[in-house]
C-alpha positions as CSV (number, residue, x, y, z in Angstrom):
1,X,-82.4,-4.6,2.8
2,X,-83.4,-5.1,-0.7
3,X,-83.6,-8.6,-0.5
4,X,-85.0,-8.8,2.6
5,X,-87.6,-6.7,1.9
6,X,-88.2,-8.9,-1.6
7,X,-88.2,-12.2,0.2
8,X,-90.9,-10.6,2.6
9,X,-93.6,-9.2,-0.3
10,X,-92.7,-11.2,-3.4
11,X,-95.1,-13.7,-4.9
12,X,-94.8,-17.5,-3.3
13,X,-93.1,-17.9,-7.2
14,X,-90.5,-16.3,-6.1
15,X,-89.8,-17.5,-2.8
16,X,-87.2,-20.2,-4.5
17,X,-84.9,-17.2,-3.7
18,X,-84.7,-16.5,-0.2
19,X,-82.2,-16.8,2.2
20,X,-83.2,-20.2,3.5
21,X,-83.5,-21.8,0.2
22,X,-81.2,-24.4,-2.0
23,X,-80.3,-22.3,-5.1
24,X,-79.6,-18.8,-2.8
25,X,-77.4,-20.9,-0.6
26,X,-75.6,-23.2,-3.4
27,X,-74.7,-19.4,-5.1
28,X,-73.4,-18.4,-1.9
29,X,-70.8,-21.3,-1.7
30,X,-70.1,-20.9,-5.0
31,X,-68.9,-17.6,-4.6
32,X,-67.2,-18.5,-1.4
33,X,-65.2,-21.1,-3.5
34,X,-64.0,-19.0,-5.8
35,X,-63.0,-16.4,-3.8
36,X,-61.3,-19.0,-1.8
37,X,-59.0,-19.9,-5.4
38,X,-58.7,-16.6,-6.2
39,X,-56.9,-15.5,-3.0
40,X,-54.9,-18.9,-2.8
41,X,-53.4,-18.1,-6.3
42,X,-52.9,-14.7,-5.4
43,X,-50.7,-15.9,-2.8
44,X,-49.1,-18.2,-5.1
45,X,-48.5,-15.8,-7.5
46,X,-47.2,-13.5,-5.2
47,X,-44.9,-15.8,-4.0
48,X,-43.2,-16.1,-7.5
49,X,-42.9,-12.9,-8.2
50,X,-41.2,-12.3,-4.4
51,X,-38.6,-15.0,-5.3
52,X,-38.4,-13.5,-8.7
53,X,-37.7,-10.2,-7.2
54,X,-34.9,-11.4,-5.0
55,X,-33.0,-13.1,-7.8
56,X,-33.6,-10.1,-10.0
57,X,-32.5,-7.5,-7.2
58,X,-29.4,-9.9,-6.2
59,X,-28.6,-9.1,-10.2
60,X,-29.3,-5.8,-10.1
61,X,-27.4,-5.3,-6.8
62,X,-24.4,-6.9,-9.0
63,X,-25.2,-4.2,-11.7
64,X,-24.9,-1.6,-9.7
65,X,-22.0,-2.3,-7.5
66,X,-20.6,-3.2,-10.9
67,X,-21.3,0.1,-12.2
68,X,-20.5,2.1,-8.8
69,X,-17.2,0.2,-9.3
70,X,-16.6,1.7,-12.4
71,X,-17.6,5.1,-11.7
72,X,-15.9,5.4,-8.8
73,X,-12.8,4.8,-10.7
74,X,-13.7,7.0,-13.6
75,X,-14.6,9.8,-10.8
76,X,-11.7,8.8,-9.0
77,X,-8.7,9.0,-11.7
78,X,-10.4,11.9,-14.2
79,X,-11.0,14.6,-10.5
80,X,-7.0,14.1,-10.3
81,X,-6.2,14.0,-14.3
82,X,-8.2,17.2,-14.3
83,X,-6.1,18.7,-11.0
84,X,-3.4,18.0,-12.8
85,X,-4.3,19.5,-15.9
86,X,-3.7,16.2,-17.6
87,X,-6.8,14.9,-18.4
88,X,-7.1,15.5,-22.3
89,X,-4.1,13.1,-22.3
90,X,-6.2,10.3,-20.7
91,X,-7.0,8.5,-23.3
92,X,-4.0,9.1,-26.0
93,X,-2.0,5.8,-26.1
94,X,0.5,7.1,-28.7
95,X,4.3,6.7,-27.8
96,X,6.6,9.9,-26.2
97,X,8.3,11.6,-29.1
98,X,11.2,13.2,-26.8
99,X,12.1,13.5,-23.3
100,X,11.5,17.2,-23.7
101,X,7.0,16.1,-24.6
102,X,7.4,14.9,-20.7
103,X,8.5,17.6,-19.5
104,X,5.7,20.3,-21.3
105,X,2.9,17.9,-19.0
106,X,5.2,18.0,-16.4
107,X,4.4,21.7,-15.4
108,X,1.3,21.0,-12.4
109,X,1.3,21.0,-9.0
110,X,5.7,20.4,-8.7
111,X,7.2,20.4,-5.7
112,X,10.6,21.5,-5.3
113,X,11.6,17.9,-5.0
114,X,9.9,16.6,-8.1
115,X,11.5,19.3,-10.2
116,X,15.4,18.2,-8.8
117,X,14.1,14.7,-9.8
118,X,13.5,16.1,-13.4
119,X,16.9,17.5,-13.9
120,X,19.3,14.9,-12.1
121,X,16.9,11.9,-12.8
122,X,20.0,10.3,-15.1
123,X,22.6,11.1,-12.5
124,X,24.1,7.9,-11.1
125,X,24.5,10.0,-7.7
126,X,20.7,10.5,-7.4
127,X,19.9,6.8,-8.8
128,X,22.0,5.7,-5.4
129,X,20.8,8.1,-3.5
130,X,17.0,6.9,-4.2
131,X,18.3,3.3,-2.0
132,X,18.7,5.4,1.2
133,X,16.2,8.5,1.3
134,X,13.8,7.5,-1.5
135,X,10.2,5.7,-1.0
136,X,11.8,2.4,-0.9
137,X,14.8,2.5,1.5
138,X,13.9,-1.4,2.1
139,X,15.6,-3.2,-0.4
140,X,19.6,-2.1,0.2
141,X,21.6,-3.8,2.4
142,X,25.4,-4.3,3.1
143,X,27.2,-6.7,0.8
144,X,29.6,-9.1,2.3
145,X,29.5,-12.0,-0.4
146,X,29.0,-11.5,-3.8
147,X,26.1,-13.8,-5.0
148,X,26.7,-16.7,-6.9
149,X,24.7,-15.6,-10.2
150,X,25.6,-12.1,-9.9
151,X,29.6,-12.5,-11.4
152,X,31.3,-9.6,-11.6
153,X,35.0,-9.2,-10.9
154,X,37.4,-6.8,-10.3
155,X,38.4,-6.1,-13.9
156,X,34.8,-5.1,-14.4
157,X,34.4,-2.5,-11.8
158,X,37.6,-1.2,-11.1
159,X,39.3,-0.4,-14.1
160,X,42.3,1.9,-12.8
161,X,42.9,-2.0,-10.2
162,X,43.6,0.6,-7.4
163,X,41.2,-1.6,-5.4
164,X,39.2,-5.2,-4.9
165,X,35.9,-6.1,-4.4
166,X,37.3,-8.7,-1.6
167,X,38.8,-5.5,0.0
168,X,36.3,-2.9,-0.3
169,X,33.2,-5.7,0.6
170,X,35.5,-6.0,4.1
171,X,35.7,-2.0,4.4
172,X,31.7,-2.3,4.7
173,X,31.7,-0.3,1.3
174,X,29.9,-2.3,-1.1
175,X,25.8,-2.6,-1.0
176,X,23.4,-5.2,-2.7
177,X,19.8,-4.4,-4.0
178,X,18.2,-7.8,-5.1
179,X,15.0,-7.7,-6.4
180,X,14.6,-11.8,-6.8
181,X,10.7,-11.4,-5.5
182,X,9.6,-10.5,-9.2
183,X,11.2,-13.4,-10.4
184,X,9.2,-15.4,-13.0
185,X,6.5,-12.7,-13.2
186,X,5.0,-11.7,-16.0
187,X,4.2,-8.4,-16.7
188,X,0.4,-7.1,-17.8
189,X,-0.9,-5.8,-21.6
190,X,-1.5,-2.4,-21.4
191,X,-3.0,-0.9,-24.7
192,X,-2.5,-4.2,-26.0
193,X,1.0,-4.0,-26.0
194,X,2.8,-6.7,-23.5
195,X,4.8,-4.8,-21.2
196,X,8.4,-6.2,-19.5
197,X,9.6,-6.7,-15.8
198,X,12.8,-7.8,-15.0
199,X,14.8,-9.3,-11.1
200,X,17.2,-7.1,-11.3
201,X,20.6,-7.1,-9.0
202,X,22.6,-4.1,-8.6
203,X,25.8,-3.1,-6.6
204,X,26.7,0.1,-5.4
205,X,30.0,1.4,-4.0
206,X,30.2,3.9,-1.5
207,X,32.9,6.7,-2.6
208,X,35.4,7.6,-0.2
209,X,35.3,11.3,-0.7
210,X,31.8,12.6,-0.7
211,X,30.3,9.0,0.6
212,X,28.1,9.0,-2.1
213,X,26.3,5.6,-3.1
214,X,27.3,5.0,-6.5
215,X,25.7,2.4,-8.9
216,X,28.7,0.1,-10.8
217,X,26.7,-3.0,-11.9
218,X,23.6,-4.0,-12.7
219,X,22.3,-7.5,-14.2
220,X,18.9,-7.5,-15.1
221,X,17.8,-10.8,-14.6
222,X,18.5,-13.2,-11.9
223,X,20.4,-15.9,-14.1
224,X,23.7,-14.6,-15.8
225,X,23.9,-15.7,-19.6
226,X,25.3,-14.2,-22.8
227,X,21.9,-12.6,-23.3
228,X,22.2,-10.9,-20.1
229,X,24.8,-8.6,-19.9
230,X,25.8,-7.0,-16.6
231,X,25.8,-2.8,-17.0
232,X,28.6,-0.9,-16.2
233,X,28.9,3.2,-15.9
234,X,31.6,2.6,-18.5
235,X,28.7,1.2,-21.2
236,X,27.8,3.6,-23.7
237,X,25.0,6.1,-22.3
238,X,22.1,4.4,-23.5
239,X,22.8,1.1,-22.6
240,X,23.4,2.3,-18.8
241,X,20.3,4.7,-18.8
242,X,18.3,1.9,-19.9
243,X,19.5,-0.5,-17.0
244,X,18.8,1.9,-14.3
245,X,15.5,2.5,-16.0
246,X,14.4,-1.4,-15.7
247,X,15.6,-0.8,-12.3
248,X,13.8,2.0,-11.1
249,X,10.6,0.1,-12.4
250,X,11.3,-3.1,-10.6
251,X,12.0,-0.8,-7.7
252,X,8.3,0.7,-8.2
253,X,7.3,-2.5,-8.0
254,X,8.4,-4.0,-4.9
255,X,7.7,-0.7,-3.1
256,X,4.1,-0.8,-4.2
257,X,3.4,-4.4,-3.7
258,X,5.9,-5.2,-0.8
259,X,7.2,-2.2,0.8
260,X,4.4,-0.3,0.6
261,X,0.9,-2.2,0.1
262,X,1.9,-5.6,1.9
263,X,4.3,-3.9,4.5
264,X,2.2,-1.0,5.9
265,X,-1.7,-1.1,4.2
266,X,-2.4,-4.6,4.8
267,X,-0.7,-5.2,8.1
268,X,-2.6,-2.3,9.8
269,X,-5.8,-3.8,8.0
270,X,-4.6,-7.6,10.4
271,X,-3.8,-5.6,13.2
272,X,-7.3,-3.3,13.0
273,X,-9.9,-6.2,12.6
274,X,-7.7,-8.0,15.3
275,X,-8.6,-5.1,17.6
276,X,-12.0,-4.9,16.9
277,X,-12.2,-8.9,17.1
278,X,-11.0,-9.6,20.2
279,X,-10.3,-6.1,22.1
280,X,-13.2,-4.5,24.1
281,X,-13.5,-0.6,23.9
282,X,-12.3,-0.2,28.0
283,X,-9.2,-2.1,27.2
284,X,-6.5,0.1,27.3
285,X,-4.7,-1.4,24.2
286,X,-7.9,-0.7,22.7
287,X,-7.7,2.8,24.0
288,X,-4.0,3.2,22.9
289,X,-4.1,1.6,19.6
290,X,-7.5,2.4,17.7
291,X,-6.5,6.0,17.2
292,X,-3.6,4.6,15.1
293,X,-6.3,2.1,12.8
294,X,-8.3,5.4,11.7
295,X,-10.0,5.1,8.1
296,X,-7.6,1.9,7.4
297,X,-10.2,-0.2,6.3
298,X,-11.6,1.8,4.1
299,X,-8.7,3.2,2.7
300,X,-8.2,-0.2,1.8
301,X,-11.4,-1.6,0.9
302,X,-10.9,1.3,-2.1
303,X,-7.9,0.3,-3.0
304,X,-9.3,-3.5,-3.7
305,X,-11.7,-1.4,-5.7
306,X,-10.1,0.8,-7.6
307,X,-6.3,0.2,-7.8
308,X,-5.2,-3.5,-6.9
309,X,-6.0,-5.4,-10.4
310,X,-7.9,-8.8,-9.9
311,X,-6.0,-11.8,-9.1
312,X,-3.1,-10.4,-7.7
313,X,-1.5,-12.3,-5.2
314,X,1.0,-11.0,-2.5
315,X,3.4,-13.4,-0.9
316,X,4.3,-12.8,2.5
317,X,7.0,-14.9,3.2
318,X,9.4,-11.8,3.2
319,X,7.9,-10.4,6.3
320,X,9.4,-11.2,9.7
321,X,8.8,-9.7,13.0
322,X,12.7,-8.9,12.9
323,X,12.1,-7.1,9.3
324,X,8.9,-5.1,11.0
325,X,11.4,-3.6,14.2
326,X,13.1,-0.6,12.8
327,X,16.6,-1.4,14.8
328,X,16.9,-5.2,14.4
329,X,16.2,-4.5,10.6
330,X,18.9,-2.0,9.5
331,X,21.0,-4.4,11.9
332,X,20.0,-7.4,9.9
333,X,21.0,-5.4,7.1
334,X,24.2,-4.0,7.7
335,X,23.5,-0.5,7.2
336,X,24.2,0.7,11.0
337,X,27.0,2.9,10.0
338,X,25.7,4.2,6.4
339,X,26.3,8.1,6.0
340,X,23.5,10.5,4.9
341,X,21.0,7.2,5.9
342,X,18.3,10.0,7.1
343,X,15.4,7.3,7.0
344,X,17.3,5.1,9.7
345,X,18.6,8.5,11.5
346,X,14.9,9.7,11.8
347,X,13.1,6.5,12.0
348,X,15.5,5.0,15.1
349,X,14.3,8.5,16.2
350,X,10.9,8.0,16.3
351,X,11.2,4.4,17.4
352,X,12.4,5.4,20.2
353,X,9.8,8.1,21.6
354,X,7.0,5.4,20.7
355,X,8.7,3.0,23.0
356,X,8.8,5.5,25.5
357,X,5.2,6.2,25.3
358,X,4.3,2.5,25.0
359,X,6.5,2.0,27.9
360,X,4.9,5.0,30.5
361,X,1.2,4.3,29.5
362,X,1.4,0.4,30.0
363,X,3.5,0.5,32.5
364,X,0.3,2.0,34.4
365,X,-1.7,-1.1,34.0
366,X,1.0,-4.3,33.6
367,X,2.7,-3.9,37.0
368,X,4.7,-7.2,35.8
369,X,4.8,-9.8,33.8
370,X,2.1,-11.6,35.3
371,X,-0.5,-9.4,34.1
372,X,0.6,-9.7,30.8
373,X,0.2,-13.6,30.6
374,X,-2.9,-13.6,32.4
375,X,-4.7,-11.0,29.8
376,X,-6.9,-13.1,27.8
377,X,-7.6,-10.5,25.5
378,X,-3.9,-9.3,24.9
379,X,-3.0,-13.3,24.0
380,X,-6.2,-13.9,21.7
381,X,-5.0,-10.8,19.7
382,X,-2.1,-11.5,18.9
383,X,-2.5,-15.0,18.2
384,X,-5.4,-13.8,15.2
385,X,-2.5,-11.5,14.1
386,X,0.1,-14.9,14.1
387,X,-2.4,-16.8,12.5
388,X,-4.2,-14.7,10.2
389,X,-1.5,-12.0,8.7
390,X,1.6,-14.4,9.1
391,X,-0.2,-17.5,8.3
392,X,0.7,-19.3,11.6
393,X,4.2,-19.3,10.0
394,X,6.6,-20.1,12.7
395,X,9.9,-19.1,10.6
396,X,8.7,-15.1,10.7
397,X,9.3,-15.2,14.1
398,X,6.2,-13.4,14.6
399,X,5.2,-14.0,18.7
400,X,2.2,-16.1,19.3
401,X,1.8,-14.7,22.8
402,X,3.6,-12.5,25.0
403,X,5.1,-13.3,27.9
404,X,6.9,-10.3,29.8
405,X,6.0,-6.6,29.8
406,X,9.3,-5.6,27.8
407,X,7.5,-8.1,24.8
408,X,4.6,-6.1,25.0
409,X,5.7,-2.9,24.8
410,X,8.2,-3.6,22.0
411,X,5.2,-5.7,20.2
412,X,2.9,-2.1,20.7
413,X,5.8,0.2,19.4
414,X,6.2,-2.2,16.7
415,X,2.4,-2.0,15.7
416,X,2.3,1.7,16.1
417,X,5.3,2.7,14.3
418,X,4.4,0.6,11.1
419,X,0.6,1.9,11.2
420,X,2.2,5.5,11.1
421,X,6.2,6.2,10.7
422,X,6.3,3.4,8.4
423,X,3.9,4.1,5.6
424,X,5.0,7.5,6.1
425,X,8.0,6.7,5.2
426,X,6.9,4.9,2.0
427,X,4.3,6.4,0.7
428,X,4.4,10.4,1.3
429,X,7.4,11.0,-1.7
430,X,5.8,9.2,-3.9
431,X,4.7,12.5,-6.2
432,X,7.8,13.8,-5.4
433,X,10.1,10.9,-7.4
434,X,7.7,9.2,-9.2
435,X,5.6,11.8,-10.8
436,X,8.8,12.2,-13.1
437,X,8.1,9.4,-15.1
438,X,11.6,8.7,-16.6
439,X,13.2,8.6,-13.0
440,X,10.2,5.7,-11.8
441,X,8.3,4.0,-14.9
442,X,5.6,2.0,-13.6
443,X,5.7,-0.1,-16.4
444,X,8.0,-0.7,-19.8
445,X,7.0,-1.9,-23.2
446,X,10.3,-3.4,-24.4
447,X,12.5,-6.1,-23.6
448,X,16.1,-4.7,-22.1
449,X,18.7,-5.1,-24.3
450,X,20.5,-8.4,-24.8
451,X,23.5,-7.1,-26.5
452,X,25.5,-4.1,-25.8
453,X,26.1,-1.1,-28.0
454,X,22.7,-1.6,-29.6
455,X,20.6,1.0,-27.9
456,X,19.7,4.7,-28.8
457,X,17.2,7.4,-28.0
458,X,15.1,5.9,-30.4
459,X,15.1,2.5,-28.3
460,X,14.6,4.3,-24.8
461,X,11.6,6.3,-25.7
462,X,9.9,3.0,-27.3
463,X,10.7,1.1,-24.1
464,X,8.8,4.3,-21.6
465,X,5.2,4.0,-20.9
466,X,2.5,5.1,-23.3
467,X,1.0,8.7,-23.0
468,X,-1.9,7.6,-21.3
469,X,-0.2,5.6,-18.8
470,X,1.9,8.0,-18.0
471,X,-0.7,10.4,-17.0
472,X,-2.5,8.3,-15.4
473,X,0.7,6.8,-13.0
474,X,1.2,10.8,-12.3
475,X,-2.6,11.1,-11.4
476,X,-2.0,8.4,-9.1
477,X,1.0,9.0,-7.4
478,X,-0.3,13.4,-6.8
479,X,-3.4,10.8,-5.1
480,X,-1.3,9.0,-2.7
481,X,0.7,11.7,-1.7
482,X,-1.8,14.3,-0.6
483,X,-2.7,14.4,2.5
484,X,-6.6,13.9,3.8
485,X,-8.8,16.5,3.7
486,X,-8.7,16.0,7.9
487,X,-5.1,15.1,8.1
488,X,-4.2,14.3,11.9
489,X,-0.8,14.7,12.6
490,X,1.6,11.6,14.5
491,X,0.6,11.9,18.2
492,X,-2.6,13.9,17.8
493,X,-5.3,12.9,19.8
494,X,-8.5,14.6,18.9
495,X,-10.8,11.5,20.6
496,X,-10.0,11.2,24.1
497,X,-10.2,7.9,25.1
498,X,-8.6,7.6,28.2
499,X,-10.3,9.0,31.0
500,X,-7.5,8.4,33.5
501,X,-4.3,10.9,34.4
502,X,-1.1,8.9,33.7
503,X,-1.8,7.9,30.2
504,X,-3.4,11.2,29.4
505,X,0.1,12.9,30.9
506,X,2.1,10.4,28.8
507,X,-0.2,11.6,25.7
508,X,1.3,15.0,26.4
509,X,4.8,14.1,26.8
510,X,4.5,12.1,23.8
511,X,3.2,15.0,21.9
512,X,6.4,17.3,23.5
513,X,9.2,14.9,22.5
514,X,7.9,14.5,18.6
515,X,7.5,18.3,18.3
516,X,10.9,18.7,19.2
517,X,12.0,16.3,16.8
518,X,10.2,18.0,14.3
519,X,12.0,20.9,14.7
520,X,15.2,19.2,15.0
521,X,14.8,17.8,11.5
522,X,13.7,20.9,10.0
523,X,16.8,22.6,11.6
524,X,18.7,19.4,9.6
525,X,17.3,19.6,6.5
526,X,18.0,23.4,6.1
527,X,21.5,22.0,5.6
528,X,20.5,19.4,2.6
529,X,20.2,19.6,-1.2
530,X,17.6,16.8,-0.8
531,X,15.3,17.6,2.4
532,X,14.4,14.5,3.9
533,X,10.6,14.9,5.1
534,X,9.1,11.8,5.2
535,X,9.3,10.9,9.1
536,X,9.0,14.6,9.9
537,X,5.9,14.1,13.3
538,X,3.8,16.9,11.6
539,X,4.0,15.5,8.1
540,X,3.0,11.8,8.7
541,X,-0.5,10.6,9.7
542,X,-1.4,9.3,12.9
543,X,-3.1,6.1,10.5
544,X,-2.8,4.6,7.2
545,X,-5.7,7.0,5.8
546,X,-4.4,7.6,2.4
């Protein structure tokens, strides 16, 4: 208004300045130009700082998952160092002094299991015992032949020549535990110390009175040589203590890594992502089977976090589908007739009522074999499993499809029993025998001894894990063992996902049958020094959640 009103009264001098003229009109573009450049660089400069926030928030994001990492696993082993009262020993890396310092840690959160451990831990009778009914009743199996590096004779053995190794490997009485997998490994640093593995072989005898497994060699690394001595009972009590103790930690080995972690984690983990890959939600093996892949993945996905070191590799060529099927396994192995074999007794058990309930829901919806073969789905999934967890490895015998209904429902009960009896089986002692370090060192920080007569006290409590690795092995193991805060029972069914009667009948029945086994193995162990709990229904986990 100003200006108009200017342009309309001002003097004809200053009429160069109105709207209409040159210079107003040359200012005017002017202007417009250089708000023109000012908004294009805006834009430009905007555009380098958006690219330079994505690089720098991709940094950040590594930052931070770096750091959440970290936390998490500070969080995660000082809450169970603290539960167990052990967490001003977290960061000590001095050597034990005496069995005796264990034992005054030792003191939180026992169970009457872990305490028997503590004072029989150096019994040969337990160290047997451990093959059958401890965490890791995978390795043992029926020797026939003696192996070719593994020389031991009768002289060695049986020194009163009352019997023969020829004679008592006939009767079915002599057992093999070859740990060959760790072969060649090398072991880690901890506290900057290089710590010791060895491939141990080891033969047991079954006594004829009490039919106790009893250890009477060991050889602690796979090729026999003067500076591997085999171990008798006979050796002076060092020397033999310290064999079963490089024993006991390759044993903690292959039941992590094989037994436990390969075996049961990480094939749930194929057969879960297979499920949700290729199974819709209204199939019923979608139905039947996703109750039993509960939290797996990210039970997992924290254990890549937090408790598998980087680069470690896990070879599978161990597994078959043969080794996976609870009968054709101890078959394979020999052990059909073991005595006090409670893991075979009570898995064959539970085997058994899963195949039944495989059997009575399918049966509803694969009249016969046809339907089977023509289930798109079905084939696809188990083909991903083939290719993807077995590596398209036709020597596991894994199926690549499945042809009849009988396949099928062994190929379910198979999936379902290692997703919950299984890792049951292998992981719910761990506390109870490992949290006695002595009886299951995770790691040791001397070499075994290459020449008999040469060990002491002294020696053994050099070779046992620092203090802080100690403590931090028990922190893990009271972890591993205790049950989720929403633990669901075997057979439980709090989501209902099937809407029709037969399979929700057979849920029932299902139910019925493993309650009653549950309180035929309590009636059992009532009668045992050692309760065997493991593959008790209402102690095991309908999933790998823990």
């Amino acid at each position: 208004m100003f200006i108009l009103c200017l342009t309309r009264s001002a003097s004809p001098s200053l009429k160069k300045w109105s709207l209409d003229s040159p210079i107003y009109k040359g200012i005017v573009f002017l202007l417009s130009l250089l708000l023109f450049i000012n908004i294009i660089l805006l834009f430009f400069l905007s555009y380098i700082n958006y690219v330079h926030y994505l690089f720098e928030t991709k940094n950040c994001q590594r930052l931070i998952n770096k750091c959440g990492t970290m936390l998490k696993a500070f969080v995660f082993s000082r809450s169970r160092l603290i539960e167990l009262k052990l967490d001003g020993l977290a960061d000590c890396k001095e050597q034990w002094t005496s069995i005796d310092d264990i034992g005054k840690v030792f003191r939180h959160k026992q169970t009457a299991l872990s305490e028997y451990v503590q004072q029989n831990w150096m019994k040969d009778s337990l160290f047997g015992y451990q093959f059958l009914n401890g965490v890791n009743p995978m390795v043992i199996r029926r020797c026939s032949v003696l192996p070719e590096n593994f020389p031991v004779t009768d002289q060695m053995v049986f020194l009163d020549g009352g019997k023969s190794l020829a004679e008592e490997m006939q009767n079915g009485n002599i057992f093999l535990c070859d740990y060959k997998l760790l072969d060649g490994l090398k072991a880690n640093e901890v506290n900057g110390k290089q710590q010791y593995l060895m491939a141990p072989l080891v033969l047991l005898h079954k006594t004829p009175k009490k039919d106790q497994l009893m250890p009477i060699a060991i050889q602690l690394k796979q090729e026999p040589s003067k500076d591997n001595p085999i171990f008798f009972p006979t050796d002076s009590e060092y020397d033999w203590l310290l064999a079963k103790m490089f024993v006991r930690s390759a044993d903690f080995q292959v039941h992590q890594l094989n037994s436990h972690l390969l075996r049961t984690h990480l094939l749930a983990e194929v057969f879960s992502v297979s499920i949700l890959r290729n199974l819709p939600m209204v199939h019923p093996l979608y139905k039947l089977l996703v109750p039993n892949t509960r939290y797996t993945l990210q039970i997992n996905f924290l254990a890549r976090e937090l408790l598998i070191s980087d680069g470690t590799g896990l070879a599978n060529s161990s597994i078959t589908y043969t080794s996976l099927c609870v009968r054709d396994d101890i078959k394979e192995r020999g052990l059909e007739s073991v005595p006090h074999y409670y893991y075979r007794d009570d898995a064959f058990q539970i085997w058994d009522i899963i195949n039944r309930f495989v059997q009575g829901v399918l049966g509803y919806y694969y009249k016969d074999d046809s339907d089977v073969q023509r289930d798109t789905e079905l084939q696809t999934w188990v083909l991903e499993i083939f290719e993807h967890g077995f590596l398209s490895r036709p020597e596991s015998g894994m199926p690549q499809r499945l042809n009849t209904v009988a396949e099928l429902v062994k190929f379910i009960t198979m999936v379902i029993f290692t997703c919950s009896a299984q890792h049951g089986a292998v992981n719910n002692g761990q506390f109870d025998y490992g949290s006695w370090m002595p009886n299951t060192p995770a790691t040791l920080q001397r070499p075994p001894p290459t020449t008999k007569g040469t060990s002491d006290l002294s020696s053994l409590l050099e070779t046992l894990p620092d203090v802080n690795a100690t403590v931090h092995g028990m922190a893990i193991m009271y972890l591993l063992s205790k049950p989720s805060s929403d633990f669901v029972p075997f057979g439980h069914y709090p989501e209902e996902y099937f809407s029709e009667i037969v399979p929700r009948q057979q849920m029932h029945l299902f139910k019925g049958e493993l309650g009653l086994l549950n309180s035929k193995i309590e009636a059992r162990n009532l009668g045992l020094k050692i309760p065997y709990t493991f593959l008790d229904p209402a102690l095991m986990e309908n999933s790998v959640a823990i």
